[in-house]
MDAnalysis code that builds the backbone (N, CA, C; Angstrom):
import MDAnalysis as mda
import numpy as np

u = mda.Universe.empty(264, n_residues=88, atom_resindex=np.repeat(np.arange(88), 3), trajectory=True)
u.add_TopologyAttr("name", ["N", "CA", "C"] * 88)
u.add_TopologyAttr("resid", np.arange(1, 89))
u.add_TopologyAttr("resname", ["UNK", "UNK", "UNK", "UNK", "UNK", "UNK", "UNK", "UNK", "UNK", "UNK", "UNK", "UNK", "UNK", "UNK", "UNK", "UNK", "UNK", "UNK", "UNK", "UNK", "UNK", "UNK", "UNK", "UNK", "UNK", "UNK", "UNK", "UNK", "UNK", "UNK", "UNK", "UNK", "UNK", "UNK", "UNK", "UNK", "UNK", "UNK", "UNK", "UNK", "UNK", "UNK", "UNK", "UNK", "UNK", "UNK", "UNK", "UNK", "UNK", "UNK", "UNK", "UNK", "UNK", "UNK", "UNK", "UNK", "UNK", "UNK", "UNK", "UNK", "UNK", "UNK", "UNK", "UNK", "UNK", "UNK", "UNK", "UNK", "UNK", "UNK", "UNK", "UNK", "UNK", "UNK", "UNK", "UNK", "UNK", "UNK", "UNK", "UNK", "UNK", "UNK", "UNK", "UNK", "UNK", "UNK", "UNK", "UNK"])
u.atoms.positions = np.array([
    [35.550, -15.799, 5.319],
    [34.837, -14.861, 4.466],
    [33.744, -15.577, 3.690],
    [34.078, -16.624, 3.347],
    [33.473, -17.100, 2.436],
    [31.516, -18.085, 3.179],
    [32.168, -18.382, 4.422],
    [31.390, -18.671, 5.309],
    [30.301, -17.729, 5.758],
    [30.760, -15.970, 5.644],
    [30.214, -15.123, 6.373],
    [28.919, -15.006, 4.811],
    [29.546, -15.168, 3.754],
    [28.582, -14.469, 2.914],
    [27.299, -15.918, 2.467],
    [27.818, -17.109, 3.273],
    [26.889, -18.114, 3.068],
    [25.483, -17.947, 4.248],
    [26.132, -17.370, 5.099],
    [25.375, -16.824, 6.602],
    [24.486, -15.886, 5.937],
    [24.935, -15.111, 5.419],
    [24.197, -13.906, 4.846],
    [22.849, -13.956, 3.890],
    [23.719, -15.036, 2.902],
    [22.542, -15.919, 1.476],
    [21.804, -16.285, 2.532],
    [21.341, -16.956, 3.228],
    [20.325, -17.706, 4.155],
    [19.758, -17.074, 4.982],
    [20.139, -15.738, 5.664],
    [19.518, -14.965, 6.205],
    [18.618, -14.004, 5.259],
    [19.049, -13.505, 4.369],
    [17.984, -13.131, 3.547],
    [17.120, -14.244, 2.987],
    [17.472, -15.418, 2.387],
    [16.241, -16.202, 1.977],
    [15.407, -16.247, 3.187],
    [15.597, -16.453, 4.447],
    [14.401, -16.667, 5.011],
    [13.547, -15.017, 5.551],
    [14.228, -14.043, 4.936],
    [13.200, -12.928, 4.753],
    [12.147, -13.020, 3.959],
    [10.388, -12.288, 4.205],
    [9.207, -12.582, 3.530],
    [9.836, -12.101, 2.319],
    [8.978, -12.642, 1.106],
    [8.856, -11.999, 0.093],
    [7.788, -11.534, -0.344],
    [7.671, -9.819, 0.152],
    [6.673, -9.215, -0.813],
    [6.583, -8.676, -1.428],
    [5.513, -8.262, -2.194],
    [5.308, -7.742, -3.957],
    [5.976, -6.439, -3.804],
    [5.929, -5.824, -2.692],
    [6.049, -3.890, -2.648],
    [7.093, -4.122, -1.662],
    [8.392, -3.226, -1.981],
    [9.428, -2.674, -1.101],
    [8.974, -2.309, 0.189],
    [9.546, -2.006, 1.028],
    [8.969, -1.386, 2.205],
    [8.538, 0.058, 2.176],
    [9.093, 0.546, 1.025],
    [8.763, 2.363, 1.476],
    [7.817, 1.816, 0.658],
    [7.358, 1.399, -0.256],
    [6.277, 1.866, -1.169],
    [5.069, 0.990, -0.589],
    [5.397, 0.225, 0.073],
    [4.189, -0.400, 1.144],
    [3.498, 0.471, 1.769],
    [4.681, 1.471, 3.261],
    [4.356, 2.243, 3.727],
    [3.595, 3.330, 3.005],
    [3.495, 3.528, 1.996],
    [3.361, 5.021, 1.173],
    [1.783, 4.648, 0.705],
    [1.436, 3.639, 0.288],
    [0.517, 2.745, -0.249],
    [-0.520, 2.963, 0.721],
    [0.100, 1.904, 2.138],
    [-0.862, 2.147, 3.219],
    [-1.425, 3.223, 3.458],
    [-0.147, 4.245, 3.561],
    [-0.262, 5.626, 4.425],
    [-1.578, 6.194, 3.279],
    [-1.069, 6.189, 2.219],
    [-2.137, 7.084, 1.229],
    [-3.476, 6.408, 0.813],
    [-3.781, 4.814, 1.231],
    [-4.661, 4.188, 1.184],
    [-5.829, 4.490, 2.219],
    [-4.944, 4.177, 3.489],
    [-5.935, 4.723, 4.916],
    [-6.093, 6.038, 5.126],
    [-5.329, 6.921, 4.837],
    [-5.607, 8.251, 4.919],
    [-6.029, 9.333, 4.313],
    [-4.872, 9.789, 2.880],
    [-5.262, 10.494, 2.275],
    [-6.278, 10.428, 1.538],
    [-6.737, 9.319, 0.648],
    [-7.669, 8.908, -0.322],
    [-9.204, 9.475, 0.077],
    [-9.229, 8.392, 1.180],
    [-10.166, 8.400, 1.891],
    [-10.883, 9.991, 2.574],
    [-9.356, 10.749, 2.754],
    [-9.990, 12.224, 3.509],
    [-10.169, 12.819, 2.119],
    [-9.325, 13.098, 1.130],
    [-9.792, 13.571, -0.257],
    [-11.414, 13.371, -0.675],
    [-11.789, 12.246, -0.645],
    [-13.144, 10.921, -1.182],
    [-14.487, 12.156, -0.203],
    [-13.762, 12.566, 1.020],
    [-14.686, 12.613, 1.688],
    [-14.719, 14.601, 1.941],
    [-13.810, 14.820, 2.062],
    [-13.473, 16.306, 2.448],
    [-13.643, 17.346, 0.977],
    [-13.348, 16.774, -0.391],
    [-13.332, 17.790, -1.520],
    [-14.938, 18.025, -1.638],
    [-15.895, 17.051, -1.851],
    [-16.881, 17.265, -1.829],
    [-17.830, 18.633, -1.001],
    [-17.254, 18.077, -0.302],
    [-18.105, 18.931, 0.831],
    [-17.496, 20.648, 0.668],
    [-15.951, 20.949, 0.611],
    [-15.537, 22.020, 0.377],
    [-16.184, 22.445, -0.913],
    [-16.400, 21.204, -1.790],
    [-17.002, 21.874, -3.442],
    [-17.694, 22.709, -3.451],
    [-18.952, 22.315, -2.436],
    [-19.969, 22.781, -2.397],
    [-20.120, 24.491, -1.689],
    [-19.146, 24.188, -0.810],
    [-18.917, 25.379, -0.313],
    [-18.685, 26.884, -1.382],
    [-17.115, 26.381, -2.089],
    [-16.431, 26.751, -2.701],
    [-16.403, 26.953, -4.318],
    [-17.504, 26.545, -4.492],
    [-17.994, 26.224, -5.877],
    [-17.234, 25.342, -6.944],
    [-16.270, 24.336, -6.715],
    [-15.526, 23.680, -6.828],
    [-15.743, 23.086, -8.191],
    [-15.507, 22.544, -8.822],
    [-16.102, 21.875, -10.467],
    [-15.421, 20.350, -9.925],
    [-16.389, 19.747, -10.547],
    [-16.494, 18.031, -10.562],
    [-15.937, 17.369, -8.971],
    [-16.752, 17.566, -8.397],
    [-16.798, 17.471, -6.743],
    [-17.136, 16.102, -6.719],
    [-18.186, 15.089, -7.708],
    [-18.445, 13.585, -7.689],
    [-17.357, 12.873, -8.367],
    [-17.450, 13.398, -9.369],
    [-15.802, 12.787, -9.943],
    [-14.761, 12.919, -9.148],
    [-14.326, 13.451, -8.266],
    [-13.050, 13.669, -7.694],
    [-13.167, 12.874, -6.260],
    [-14.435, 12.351, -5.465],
    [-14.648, 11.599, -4.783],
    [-15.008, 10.383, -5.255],
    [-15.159, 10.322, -6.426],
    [-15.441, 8.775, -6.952],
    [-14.197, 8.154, -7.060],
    [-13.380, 9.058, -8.065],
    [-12.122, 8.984, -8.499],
    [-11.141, 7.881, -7.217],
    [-11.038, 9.172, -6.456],
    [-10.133, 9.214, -5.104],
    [-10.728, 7.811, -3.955],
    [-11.845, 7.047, -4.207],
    [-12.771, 5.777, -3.612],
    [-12.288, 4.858, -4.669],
    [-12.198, 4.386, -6.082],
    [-11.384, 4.085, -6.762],
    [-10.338, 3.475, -6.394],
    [-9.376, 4.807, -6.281],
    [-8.063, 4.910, -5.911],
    [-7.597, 3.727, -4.682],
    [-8.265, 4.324, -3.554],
    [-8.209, 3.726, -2.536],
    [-8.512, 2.102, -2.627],
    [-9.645, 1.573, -3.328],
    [-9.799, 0.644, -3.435],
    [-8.613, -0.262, -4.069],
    [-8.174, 0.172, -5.125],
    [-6.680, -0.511, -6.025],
    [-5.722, -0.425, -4.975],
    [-5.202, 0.449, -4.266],
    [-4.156, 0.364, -3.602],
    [-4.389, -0.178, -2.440],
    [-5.805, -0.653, -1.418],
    [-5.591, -1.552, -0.478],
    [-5.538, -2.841, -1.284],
    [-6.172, -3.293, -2.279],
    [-5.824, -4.533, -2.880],
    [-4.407, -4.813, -2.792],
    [-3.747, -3.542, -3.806],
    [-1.988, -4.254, -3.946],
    [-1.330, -4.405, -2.225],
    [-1.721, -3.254, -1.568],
    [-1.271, -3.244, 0.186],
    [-1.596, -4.591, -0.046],
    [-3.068, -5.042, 0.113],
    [-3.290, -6.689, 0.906],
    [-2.124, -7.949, 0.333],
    [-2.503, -7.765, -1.412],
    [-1.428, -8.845, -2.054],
    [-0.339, -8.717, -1.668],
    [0.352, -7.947, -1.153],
    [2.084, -7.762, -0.542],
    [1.967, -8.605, 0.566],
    [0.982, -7.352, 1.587],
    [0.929, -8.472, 2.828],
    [0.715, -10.414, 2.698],
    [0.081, -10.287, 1.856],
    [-0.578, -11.832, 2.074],
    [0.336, -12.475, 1.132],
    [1.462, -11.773, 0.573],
    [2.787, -12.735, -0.143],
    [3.729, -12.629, 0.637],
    [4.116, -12.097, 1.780],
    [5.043, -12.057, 2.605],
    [4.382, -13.325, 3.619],
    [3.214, -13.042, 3.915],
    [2.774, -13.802, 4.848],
    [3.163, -15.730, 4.484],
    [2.727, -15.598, 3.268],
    [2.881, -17.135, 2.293],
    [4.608, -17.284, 2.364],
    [5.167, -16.398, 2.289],
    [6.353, -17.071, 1.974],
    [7.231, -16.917, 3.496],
    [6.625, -16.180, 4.152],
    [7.214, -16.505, 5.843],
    [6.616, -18.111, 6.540],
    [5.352, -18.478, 6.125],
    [5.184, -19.895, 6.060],
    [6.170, -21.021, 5.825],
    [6.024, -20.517, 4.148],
    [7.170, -21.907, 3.629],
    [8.318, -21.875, 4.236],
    [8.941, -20.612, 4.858],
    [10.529, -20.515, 5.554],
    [9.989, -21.140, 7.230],
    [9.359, -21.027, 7.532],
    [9.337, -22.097, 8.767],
    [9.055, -23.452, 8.722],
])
């Protein structure tokens, strides 16, 4: 038993360590590459249609957005990446 949970300690240390869990990675990405970006680009244009109020603000906003959250996406990636290094 005591063997199995030393197997275990060492199998997780040599898992990456990054800044963001996995769902909130995924969620990050997903809403980084996708939603932001179709918001940034799609409200505008409906504004205009639709008579929409603050149609630049809400694409500035939402370009913003996107920008902060591929940063934290990248810093996760590129701290998992660093610490899958040092474990080899």
């Amino acid at each position: 038993m005591d063997e199995e949970k030393t197997r275990e300690v060492e199998d997780v240390a040599q898992l990456p360590a990054y800044v963001l869990p996995s769902w909130a990675y995924q969620l990050c990405k997903w809403t980084t590459l996708v939603l932001l970006p179709l918001v940034a680009v799609a409200y505008p244009q409906l504004a205009a249609i639709w008579g929409w109020p603050l149609s630049d603000e809400v694409s500035q906003t939402a370009s913003v957005a996107a920008l902060v959250l591929g940063a934290l996406v990248g810093v996760s990636q590129v701290g998992g990446a660093i610490s899958m290094r040092k474990a080899a």
